[in-house]
PyMOL commands that place a pseudoatom at each C-alpha (Angstrom):
pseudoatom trace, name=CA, resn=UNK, resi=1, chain=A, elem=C, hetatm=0, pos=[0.000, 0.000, 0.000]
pseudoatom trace, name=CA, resn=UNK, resi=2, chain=A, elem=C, hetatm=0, pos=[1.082, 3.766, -1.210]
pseudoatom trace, name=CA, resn=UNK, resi=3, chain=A, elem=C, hetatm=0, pos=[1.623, 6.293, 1.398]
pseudoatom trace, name=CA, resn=UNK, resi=4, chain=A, elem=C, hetatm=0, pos=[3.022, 8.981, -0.627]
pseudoatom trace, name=CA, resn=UNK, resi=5, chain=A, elem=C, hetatm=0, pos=[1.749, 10.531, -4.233]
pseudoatom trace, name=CA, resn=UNK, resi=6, chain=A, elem=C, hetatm=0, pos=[4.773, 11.398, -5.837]
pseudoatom trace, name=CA, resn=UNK, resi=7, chain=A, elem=C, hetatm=0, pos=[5.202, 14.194, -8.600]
pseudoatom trace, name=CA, resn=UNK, resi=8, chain=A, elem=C, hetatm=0, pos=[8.260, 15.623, -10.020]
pseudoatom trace, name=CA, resn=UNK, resi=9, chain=A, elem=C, hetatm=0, pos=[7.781, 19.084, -11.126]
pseudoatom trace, name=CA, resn=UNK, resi=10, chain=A, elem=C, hetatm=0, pos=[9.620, 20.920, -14.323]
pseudoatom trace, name=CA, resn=UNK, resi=11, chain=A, elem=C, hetatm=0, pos=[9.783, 24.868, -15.376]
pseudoatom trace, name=CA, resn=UNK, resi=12, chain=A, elem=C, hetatm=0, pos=[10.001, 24.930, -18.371]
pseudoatom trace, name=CA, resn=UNK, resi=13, chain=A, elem=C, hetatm=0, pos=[9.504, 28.589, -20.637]
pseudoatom trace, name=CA, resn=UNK, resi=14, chain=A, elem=C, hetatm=0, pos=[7.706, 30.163, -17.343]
pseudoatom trace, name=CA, resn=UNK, resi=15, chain=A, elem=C, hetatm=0, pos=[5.317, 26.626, -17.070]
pseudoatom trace, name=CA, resn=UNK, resi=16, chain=A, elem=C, hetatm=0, pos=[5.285, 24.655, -14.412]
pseudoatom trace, name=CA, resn=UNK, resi=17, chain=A, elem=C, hetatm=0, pos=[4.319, 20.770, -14.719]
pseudoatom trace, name=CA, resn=UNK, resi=18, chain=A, elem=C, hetatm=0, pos=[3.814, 18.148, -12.397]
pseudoatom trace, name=CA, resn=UNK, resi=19, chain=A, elem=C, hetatm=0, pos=[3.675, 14.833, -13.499]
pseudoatom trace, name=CA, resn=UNK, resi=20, chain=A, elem=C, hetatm=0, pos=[2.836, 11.909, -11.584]
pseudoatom trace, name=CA, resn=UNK, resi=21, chain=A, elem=C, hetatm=0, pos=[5.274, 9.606, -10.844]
pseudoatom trace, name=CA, resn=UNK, resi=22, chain=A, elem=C, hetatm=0, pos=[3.145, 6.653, -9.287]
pseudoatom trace, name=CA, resn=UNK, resi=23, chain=A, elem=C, hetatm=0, pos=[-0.435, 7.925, -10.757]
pseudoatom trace, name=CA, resn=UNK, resi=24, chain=A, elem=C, hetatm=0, pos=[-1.302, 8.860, -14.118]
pseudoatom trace, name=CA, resn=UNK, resi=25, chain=A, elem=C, hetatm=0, pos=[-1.686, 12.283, -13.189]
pseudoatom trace, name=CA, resn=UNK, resi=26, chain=A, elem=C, hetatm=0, pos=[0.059, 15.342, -15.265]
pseudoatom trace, name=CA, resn=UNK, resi=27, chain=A, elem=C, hetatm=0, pos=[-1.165, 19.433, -14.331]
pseudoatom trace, name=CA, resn=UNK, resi=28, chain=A, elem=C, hetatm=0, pos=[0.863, 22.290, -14.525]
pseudoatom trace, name=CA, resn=UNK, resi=29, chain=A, elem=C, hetatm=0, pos=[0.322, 25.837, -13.475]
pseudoatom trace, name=CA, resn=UNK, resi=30, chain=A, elem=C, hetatm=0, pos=[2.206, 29.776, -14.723]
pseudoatom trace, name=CA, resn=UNK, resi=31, chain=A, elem=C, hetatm=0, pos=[3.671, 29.896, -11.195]
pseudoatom trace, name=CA, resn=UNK, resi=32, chain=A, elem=C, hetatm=0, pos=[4.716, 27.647, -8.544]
pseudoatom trace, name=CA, resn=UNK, resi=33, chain=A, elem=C, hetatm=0, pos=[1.798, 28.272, -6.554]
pseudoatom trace, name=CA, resn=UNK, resi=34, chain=A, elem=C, hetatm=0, pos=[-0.828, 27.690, -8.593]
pseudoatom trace, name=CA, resn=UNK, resi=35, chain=A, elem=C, hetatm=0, pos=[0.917, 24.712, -9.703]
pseudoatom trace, name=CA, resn=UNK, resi=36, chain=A, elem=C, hetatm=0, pos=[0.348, 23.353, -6.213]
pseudoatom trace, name=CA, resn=UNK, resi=37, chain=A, elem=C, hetatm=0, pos=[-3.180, 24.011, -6.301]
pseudoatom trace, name=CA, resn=UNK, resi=38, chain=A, elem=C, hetatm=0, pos=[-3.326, 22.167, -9.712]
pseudoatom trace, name=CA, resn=UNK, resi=39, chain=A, elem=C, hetatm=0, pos=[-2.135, 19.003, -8.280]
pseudoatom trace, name=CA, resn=UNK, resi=40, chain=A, elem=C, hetatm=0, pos=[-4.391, 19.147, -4.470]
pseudoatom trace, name=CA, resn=UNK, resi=41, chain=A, elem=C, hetatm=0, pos=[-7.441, 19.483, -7.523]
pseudoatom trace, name=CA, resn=UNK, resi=42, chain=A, elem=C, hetatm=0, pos=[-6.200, 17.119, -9.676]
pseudoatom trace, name=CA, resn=UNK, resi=43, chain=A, elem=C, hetatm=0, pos=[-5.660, 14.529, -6.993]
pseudoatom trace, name=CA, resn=UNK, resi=44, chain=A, elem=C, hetatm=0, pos=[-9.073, 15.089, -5.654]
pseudoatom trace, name=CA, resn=UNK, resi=45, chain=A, elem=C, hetatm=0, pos=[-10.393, 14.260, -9.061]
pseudoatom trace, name=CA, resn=UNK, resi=46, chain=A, elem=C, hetatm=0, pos=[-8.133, 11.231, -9.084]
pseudoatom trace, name=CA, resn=UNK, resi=47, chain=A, elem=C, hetatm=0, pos=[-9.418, 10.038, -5.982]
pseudoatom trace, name=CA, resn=UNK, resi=48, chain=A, elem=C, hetatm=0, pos=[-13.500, 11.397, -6.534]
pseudoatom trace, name=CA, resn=UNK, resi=49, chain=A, elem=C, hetatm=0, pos=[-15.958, 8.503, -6.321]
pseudoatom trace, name=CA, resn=UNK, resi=50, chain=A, elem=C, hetatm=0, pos=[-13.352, 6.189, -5.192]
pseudoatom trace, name=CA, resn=UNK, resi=51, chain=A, elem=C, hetatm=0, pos=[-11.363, 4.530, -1.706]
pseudoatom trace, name=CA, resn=UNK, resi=52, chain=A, elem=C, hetatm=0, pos=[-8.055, 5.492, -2.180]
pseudoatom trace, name=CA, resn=UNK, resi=53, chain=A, elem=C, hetatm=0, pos=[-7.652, 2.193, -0.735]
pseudoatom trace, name=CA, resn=UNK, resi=54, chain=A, elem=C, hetatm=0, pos=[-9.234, 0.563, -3.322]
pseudoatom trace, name=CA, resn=UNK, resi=55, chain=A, elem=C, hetatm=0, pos=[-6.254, 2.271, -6.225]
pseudoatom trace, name=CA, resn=UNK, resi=56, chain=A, elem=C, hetatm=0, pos=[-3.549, 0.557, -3.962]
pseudoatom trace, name=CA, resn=UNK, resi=57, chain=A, elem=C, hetatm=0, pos=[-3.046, 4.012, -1.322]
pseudoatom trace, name=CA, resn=UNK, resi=58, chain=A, elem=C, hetatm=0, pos=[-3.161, 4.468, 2.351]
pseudoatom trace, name=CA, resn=UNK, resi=59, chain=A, elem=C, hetatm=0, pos=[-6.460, 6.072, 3.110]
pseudoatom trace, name=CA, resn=UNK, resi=60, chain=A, elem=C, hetatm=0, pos=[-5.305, 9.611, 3.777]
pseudoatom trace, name=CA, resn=UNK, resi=61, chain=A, elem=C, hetatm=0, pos=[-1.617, 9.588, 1.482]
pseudoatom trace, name=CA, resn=UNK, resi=62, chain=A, elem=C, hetatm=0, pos=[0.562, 12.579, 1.210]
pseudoatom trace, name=CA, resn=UNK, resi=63, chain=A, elem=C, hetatm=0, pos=[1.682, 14.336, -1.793]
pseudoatom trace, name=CA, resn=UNK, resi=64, chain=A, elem=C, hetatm=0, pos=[5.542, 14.606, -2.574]
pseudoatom trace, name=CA, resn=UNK, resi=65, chain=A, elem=C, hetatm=0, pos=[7.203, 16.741, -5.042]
pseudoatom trace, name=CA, resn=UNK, resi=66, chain=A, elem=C, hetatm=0, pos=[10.041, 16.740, -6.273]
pseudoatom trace, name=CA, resn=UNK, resi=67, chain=A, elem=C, hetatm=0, pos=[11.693, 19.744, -8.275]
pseudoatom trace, name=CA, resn=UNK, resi=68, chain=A, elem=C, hetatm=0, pos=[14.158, 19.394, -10.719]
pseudoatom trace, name=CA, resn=UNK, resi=69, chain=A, elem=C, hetatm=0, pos=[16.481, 22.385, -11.308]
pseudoatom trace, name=CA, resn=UNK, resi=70, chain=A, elem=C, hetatm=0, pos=[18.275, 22.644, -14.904]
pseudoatom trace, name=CA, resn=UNK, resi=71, chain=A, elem=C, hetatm=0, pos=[21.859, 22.674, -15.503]
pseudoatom trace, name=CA, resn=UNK, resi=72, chain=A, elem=C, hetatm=0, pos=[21.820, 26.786, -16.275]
pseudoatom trace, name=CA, resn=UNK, resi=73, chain=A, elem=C, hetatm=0, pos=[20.272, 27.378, -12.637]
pseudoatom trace, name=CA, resn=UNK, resi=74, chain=A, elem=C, hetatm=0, pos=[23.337, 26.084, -10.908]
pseudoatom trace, name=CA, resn=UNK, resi=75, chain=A, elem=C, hetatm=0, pos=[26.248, 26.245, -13.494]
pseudoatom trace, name=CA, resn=UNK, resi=76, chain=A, elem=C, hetatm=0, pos=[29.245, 27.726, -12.417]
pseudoatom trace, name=CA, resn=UNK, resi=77, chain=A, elem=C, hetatm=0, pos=[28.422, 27.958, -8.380]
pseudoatom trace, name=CA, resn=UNK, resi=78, chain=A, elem=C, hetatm=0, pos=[30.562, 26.156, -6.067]
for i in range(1, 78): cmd.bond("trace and resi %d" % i, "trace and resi %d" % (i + 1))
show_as sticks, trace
zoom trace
């Protein structure tokens, strides 16, 4: 059983996108926030009419992101 939603998040020309790394799940969002609200709504629909149980989860799972940050970001800092 799945305690955790997992998502790993891209920017990518000022878009966010968060796609689902153990549910079939893919939202994205113009800033960071509202990227965050996309995927709390998205999972909601996920789960809507169904036991979260029932798809393999733990009854109440949390959401994980993770955020990858491109080689330009970082280049070049100790």
């Amino acid at each position: 059983m799945k305690t955790i939603i997992k998502f790993n998040i891209l920017q990518d020309d000022g878009i966010y996108t968060a796609d689902g790394a153990n549910v079939p799940i893919v939202t994205e969002g113009g800033t960071f926030e509202e990227l965050q609200e996309n995927i709390r709504d998205t999972v909601a629909l996920y789960f809507e009419g169904d036991d979260p149980v029932s798809l393999g989860f733990a009854k109440m799972p949390s959401i994980l992101t993770n955020f990858d940050v491109s080689p330009p970001l970082y280049a070049g800092r100790a």
